[in-house]
C-alpha positions as CSV (number, residue, x, y, z in Angstrom):
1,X,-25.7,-43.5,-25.2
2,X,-28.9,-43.1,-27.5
3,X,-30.2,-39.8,-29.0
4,X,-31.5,-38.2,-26.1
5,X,-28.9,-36.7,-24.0
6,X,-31.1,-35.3,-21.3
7,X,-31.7,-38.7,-19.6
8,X,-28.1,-39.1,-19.0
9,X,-26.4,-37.4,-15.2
10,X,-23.1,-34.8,-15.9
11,X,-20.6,-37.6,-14.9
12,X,-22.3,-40.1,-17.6
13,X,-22.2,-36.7,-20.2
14,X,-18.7,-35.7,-18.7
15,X,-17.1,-39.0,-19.6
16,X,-18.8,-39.2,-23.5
17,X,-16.6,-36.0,-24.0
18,X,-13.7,-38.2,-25.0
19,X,-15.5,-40.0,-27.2
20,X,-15.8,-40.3,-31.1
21,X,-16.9,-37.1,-32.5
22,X,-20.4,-37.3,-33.1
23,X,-21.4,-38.8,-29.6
24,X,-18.7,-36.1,-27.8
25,X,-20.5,-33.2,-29.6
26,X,-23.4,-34.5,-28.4
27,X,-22.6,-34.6,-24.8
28,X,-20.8,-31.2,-24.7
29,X,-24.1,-29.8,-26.7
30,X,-25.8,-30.9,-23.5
31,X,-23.3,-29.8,-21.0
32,X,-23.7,-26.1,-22.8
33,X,-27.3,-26.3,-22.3
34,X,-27.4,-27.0,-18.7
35,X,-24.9,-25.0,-17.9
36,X,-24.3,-21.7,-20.4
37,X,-27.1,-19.4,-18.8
38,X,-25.1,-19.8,-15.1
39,X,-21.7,-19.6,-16.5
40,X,-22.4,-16.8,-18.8
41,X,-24.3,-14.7,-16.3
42,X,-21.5,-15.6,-13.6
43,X,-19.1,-14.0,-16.1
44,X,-21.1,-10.7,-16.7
45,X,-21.9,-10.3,-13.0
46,X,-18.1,-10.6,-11.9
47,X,-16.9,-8.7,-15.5
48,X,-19.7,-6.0,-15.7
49,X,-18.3,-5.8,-19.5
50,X,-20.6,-7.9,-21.9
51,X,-17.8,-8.2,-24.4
52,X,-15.6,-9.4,-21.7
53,X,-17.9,-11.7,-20.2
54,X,-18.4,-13.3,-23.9
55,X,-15.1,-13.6,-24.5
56,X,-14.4,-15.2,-20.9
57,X,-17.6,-17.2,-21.1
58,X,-16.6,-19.0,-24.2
59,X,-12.9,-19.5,-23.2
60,X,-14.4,-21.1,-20.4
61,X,-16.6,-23.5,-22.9
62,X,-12.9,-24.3,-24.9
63,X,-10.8,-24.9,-21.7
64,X,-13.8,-27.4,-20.4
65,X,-13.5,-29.5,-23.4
66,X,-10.3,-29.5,-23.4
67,X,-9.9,-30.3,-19.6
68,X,-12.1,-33.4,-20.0
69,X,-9.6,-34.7,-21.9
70,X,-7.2,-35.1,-19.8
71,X,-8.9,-35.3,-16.5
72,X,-10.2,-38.5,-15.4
73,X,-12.9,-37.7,-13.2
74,X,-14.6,-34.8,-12.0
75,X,-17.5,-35.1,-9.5
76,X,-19.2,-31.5,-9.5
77,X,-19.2,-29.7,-13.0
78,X,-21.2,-26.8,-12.5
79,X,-17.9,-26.1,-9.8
80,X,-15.2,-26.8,-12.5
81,X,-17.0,-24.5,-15.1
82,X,-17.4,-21.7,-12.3
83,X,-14.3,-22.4,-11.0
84,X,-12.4,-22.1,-14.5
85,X,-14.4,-18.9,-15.8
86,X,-13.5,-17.5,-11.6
87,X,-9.5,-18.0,-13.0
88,X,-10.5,-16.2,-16.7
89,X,-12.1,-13.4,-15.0
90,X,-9.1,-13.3,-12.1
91,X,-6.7,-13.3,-15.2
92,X,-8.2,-11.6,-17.2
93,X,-8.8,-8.6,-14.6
94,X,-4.8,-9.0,-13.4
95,X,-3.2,-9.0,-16.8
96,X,-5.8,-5.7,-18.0
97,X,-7.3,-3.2,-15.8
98,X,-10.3,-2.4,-16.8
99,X,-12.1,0.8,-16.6
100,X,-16.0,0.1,-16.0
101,X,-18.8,2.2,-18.1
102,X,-21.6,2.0,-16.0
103,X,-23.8,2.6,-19.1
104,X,-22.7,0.1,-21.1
105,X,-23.8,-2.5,-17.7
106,X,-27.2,-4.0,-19.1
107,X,-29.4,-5.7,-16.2
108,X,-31.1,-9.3,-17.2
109,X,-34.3,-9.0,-16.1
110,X,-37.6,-9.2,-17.5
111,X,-39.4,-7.5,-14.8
112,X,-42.3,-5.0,-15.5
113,X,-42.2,-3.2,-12.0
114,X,-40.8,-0.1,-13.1
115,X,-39.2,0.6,-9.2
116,X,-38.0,-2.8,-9.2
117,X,-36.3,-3.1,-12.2
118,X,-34.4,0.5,-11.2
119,X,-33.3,-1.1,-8.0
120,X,-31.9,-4.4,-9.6
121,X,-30.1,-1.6,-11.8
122,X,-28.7,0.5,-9.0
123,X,-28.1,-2.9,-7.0
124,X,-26.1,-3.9,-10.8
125,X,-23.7,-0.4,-10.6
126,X,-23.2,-1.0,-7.1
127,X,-21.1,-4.3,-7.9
128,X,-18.8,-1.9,-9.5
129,X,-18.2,0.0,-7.1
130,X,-17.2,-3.1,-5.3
131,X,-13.7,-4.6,-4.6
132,X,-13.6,-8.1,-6.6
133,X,-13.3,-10.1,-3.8
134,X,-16.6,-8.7,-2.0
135,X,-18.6,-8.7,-6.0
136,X,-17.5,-12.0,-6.5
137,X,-18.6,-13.3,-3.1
138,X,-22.0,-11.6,-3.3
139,X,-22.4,-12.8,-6.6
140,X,-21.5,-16.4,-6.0
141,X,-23.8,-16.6,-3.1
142,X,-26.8,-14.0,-4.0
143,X,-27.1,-14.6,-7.6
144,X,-25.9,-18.1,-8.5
145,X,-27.3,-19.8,-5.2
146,X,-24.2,-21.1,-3.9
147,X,-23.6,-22.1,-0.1
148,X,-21.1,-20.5,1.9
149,X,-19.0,-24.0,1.7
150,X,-19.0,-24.1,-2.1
151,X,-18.0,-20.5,-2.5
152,X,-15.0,-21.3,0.1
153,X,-14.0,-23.9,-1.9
154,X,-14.1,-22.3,-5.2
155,X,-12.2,-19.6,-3.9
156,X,-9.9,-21.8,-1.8
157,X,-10.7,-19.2,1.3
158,X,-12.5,-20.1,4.4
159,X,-16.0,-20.1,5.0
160,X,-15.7,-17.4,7.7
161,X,-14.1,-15.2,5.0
162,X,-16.5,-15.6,3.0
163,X,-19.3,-14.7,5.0
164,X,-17.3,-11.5,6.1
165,X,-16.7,-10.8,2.7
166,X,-20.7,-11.2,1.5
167,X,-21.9,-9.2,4.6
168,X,-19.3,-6.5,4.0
169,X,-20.5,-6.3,-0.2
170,X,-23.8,-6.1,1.5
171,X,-23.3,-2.7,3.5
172,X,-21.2,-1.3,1.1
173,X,-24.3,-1.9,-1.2
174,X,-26.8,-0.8,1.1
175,X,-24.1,2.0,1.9
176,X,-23.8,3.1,-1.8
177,X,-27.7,2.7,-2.4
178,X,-29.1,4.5,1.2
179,X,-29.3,8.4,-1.1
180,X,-30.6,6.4,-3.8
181,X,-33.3,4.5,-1.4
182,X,-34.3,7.6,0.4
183,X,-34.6,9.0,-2.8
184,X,-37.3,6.2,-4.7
185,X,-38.5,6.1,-1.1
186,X,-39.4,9.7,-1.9
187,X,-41.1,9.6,-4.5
């Protein structure tokens, strides 16, 4: 492999992760890039807790590196890096119960519509109020993109689950929001 990383597809980048050190650096450097903006906003979706989902999101980072050590071959890696912080944050949520501060949640987004940027808030506190099965379907599927079949398989559920479980996050939402909407509706 040459100095440019970027050329290269995750398998090829995957595989140079048990090489010597320099070009193994390399190929997790590139790895990171692709990858750490999903991962890390998985983590704080799911977590709600930035210094949670830091500390999750860069277990995550360790336990890939060290996984491509040992495993031979791995076809999907945006799945295994999702599917290793989903076990952190199940973990980390059974071993610790955590008590949410809604104003510590901070939003990522850089709109400038004043109304929308309140509803991607509201929508951000209503994940809270969520059970974690529901946030983390919702998540999975509204904010990182994924099809019902991927979510089914990273949660080892079925698809029809999870499609119960998005729609139902979906009126609980809308259910927590409705005073909120009639309210901005309002104004």
């Amino acid at each position: 492999m040459g100095k440019t990383f970027g050329k290269y597809s995750d398998i090829e980048l995957y595989r140079a992760l048990r090489d010597k050190k320099p070009m193994a650096e390399a190929a997790f450097s590139e790895l990171y890039s692709r990858y750490a903006q999903r991962v890390f906003a998985y983590c704080l979706r799911v977590m709600g807790n930035h210094e949670d989902s830091q500390d999750i999101f860069q277990e995550t980072f360790m336990k890939f590196y060290n996984n491509a050590q040992t495993l031979d071959e791995v076809d999907n890696i945006p799945g295994l890096l999702l599917t290793i912080a989903r076990n952190l944050c199940l973990n980390f949520k059974r071993d610790k119960k955590v008590a949410y501060n809604i104003d510590d949640y901070q939003v990522s987004s850089v709109e400038t519509d004043y109304e929308k940027k309140e509803l991607l808030e509201l929508i951000s506190m209503a994940l809270e109020l969520l059970d974690f099965e529901y946030r983390e379907a919702f998540v999975l599927r509204q904010y990182q993109g994924l099809s019902y079949k991927e979510i089914a398989k990273l949660s080892g559920d079925s698809i029809s689950a999870i499609k119960n479980r998005v729609w139902r996050a979906k009126e609980q939402i809308r259910e927590i929001l409705s005073p909120y909407l009639k309210e901005m509706s309002n104004k």
